[in-house]
MIFI-303742 format. One record per residue (C-alpha): residue number from 1; residue in one letter; y, x, z. Coordinates in steps of 0.5 Angstrom, whole numbers, plus 500, padded with zeros to 3 digits. Each point is the difference from the previous one (the first is absolute). Layout:
// residues N
i: NUM aa: A py: Y px: X pz: Z
...
// end
This chain:
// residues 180
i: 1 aa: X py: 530 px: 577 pz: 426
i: 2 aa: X py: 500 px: 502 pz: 507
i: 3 aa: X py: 508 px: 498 pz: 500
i: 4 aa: X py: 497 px: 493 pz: 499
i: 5 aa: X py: 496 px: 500 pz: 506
i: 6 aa: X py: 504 px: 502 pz: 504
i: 7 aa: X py: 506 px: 495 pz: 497
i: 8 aa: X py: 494 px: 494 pz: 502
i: 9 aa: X py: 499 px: 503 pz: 507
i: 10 aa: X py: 507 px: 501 pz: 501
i: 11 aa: X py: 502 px: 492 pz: 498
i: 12 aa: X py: 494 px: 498 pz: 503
i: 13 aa: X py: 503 px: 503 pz: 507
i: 14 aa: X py: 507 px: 497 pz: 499
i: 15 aa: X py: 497 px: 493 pz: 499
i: 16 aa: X py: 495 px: 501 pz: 506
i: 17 aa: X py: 503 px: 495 pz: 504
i: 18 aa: X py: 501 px: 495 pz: 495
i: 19 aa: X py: 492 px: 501 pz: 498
i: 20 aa: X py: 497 px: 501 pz: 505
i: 21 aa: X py: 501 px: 495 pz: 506
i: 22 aa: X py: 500 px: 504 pz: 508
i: 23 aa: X py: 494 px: 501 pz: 504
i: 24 aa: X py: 498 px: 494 pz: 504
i: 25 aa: X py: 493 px: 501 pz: 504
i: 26 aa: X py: 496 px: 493 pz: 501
i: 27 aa: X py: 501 px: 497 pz: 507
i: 28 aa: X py: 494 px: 496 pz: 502
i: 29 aa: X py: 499 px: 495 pz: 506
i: 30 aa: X py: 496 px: 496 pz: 504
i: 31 aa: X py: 500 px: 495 pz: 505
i: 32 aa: X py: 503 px: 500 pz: 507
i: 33 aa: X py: 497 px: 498 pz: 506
i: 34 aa: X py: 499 px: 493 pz: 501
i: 35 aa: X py: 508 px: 497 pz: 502
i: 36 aa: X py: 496 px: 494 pz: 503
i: 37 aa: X py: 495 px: 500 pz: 506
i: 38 aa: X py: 492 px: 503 pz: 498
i: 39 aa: X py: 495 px: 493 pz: 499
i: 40 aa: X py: 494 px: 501 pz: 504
i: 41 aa: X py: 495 px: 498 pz: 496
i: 42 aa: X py: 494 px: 504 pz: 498
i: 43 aa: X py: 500 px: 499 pz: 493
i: 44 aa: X py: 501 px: 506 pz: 494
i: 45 aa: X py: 501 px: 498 pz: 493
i: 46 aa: X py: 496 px: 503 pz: 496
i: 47 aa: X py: 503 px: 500 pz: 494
i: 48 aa: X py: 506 px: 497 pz: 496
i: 49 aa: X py: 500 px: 501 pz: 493
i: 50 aa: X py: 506 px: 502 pz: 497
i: 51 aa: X py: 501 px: 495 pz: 493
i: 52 aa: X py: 507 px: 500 pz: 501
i: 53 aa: X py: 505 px: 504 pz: 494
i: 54 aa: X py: 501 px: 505 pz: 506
i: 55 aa: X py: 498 px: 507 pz: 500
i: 56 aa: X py: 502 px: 506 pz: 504
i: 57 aa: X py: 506 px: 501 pz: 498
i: 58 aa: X py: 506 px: 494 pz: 503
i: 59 aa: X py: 502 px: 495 pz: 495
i: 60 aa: X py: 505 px: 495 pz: 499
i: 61 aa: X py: 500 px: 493 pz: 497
i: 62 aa: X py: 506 px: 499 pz: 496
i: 63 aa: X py: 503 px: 493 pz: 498
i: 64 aa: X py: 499 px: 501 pz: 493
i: 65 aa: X py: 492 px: 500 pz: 502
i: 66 aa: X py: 500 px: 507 pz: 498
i: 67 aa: X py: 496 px: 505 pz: 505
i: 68 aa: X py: 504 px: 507 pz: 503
i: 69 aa: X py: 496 px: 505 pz: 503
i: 70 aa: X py: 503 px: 505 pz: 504
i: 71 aa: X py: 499 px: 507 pz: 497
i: 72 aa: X py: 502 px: 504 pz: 507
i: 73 aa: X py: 497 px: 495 pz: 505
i: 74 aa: X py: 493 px: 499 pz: 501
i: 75 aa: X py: 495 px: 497 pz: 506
i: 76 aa: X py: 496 px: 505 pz: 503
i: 77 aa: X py: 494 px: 495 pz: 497
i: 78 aa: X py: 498 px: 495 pz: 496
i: 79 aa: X py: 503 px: 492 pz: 502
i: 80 aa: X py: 493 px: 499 pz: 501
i: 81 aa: X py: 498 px: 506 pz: 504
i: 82 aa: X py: 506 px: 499 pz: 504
i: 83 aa: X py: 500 px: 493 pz: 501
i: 84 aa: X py: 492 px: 500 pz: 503
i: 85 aa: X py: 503 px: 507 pz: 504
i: 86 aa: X py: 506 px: 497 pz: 503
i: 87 aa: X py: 496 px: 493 pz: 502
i: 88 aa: X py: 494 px: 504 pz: 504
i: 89 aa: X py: 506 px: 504 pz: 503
i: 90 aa: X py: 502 px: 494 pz: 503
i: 91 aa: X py: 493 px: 496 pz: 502
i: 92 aa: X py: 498 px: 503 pz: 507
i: 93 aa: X py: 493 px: 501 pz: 499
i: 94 aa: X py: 497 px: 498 pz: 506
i: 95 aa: X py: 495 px: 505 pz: 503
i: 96 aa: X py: 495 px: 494 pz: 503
i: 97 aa: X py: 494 px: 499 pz: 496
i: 98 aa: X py: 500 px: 495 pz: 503
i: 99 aa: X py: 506 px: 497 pz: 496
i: 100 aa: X py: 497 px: 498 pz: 493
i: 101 aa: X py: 504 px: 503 pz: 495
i: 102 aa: X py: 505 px: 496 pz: 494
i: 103 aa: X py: 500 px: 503 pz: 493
i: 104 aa: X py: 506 px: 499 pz: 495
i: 105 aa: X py: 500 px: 501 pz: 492
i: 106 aa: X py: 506 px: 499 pz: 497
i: 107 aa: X py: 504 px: 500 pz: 492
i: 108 aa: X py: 506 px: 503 pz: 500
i: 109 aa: X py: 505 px: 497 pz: 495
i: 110 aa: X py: 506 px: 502 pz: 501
i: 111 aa: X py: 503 px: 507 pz: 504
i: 112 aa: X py: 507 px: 501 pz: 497
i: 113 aa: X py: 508 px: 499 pz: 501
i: 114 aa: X py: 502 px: 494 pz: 497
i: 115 aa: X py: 507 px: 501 pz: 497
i: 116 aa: X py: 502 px: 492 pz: 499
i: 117 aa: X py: 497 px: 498 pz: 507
i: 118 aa: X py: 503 px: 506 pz: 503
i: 119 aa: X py: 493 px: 501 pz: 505
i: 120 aa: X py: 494 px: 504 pz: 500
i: 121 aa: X py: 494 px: 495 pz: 497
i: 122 aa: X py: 493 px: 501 pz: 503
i: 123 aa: X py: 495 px: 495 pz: 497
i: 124 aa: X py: 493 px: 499 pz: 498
i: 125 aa: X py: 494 px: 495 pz: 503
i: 126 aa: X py: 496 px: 502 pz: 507
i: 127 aa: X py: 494 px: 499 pz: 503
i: 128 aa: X py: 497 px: 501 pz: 507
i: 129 aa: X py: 493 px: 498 pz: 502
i: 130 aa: X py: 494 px: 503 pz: 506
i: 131 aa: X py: 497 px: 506 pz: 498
i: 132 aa: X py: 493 px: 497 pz: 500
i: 133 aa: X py: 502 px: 494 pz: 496
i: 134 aa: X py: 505 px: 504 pz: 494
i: 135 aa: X py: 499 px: 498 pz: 494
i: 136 aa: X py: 497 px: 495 pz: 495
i: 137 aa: X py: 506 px: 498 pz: 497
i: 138 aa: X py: 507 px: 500 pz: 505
i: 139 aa: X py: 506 px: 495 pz: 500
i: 140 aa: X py: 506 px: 504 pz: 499
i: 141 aa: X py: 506 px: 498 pz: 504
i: 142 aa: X py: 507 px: 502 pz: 495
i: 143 aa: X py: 505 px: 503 pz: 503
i: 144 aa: X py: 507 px: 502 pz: 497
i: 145 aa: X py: 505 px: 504 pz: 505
i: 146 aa: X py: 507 px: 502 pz: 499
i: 147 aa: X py: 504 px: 504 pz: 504
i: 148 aa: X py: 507 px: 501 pz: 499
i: 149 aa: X py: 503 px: 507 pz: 497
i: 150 aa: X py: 507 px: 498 pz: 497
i: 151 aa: X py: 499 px: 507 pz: 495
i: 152 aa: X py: 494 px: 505 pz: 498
i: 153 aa: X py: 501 px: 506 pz: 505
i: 154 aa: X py: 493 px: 504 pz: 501
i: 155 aa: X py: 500 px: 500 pz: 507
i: 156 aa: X py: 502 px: 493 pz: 502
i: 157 aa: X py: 495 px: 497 pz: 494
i: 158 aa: X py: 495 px: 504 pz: 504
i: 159 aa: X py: 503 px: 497 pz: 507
i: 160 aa: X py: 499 px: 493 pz: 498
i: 161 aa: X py: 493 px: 501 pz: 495
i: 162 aa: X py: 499 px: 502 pz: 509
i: 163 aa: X py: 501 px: 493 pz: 502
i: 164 aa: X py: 497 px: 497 pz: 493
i: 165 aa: X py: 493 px: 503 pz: 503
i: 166 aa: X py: 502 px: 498 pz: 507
i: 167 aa: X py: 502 px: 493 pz: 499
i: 168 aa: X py: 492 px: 500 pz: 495
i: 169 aa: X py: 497 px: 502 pz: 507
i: 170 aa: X py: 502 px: 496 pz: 503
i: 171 aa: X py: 498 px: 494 pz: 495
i: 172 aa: X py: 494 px: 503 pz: 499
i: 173 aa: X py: 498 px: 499 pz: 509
i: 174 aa: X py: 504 px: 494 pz: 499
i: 175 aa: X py: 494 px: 498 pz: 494
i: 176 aa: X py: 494 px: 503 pz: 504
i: 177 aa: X py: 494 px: 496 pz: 502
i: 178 aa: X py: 501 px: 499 pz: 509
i: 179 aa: X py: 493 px: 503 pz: 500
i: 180 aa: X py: 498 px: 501 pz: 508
// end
């Protein structure tokens, strides 16, 4: 009996490397500071729900339809949560009390590389209203924006998901209501 054992233990080491894959700790990312000038709005998002197929880990559309999600590659939050932090980092909060204060609430569709397009996809729908006039029912403004990427790599996903919320920013100032 105990040969046996030892004969398992022994054909299981052998094929380690066949079995067993290496190793490989899970790289997460963020996203970078903004690549264009900070709009000077008072204005913060209060939320931007995620109702996208995305979740923590990065994905990739493929042109089979099929939806690939990266097992060693994640965001360090949720789309949503990223998305409505990457925003507020790019809204220079006025100090002034002064100066009325615009809320953004946002839908995220889309938060993925697209393999056919060759380009990060950042889609959903948006808000942007007063603070004391918010709510009741809100138009929201679609917007698709597609930065290309010739290939799914981590770190550049992340640089052009960067732009994608930077170019939402500024849409959303571009959006606001003028208010004095």
């Amino acid at each position: 009996m105990k040969s046996w054992i030892a004969a398992s233990i022994a054909v299981l080491l052998a094929a380690g490397g066949c079995v067993f894959k290496e190793y490989r700790e899970t790289a997460e990312y963020d996203l970078a500071p903004a690549a264009a000038p900070t709009v000077v709005r008072n204005i913060s998002v209060m939320e931007f729900r995620n109702e996208s197929t995305s979740g923590p880990r990065m994905q990739r559309l493929l042109a089979s339809g099929q939806v690939e999600r990266d097992p060693y590659n994640r965001w360090v939050l949720e789309p949503g949560e990223l998305v409505g932090r990457g925003l507020n980092s790019r809204f220079d909060r006025e100090k002034s009390a002064a100066a009325p204060r615009l809320l953004v609430r946002g839908k995220l569709r889309v938060f993925e590389y697209d393999a056919t397009g060759k380009c990060f996809r950042l889609a959903g729908a948006f808000y942007v209203g007063e603070a004391d006039k918010f709510g009741g029912t809100p138009e929201y403004i679609d917007f698709d924006i597609r930065v290309p990427q010739q290939e799914f790599a981590p770190a550049r996903i992340a640089a052009a998901a960067s732009i994608a919320v930077t170019e939402l920013a500024l849409r959303i100032d571009a959006a606001a209501p003028k208010v004095k």
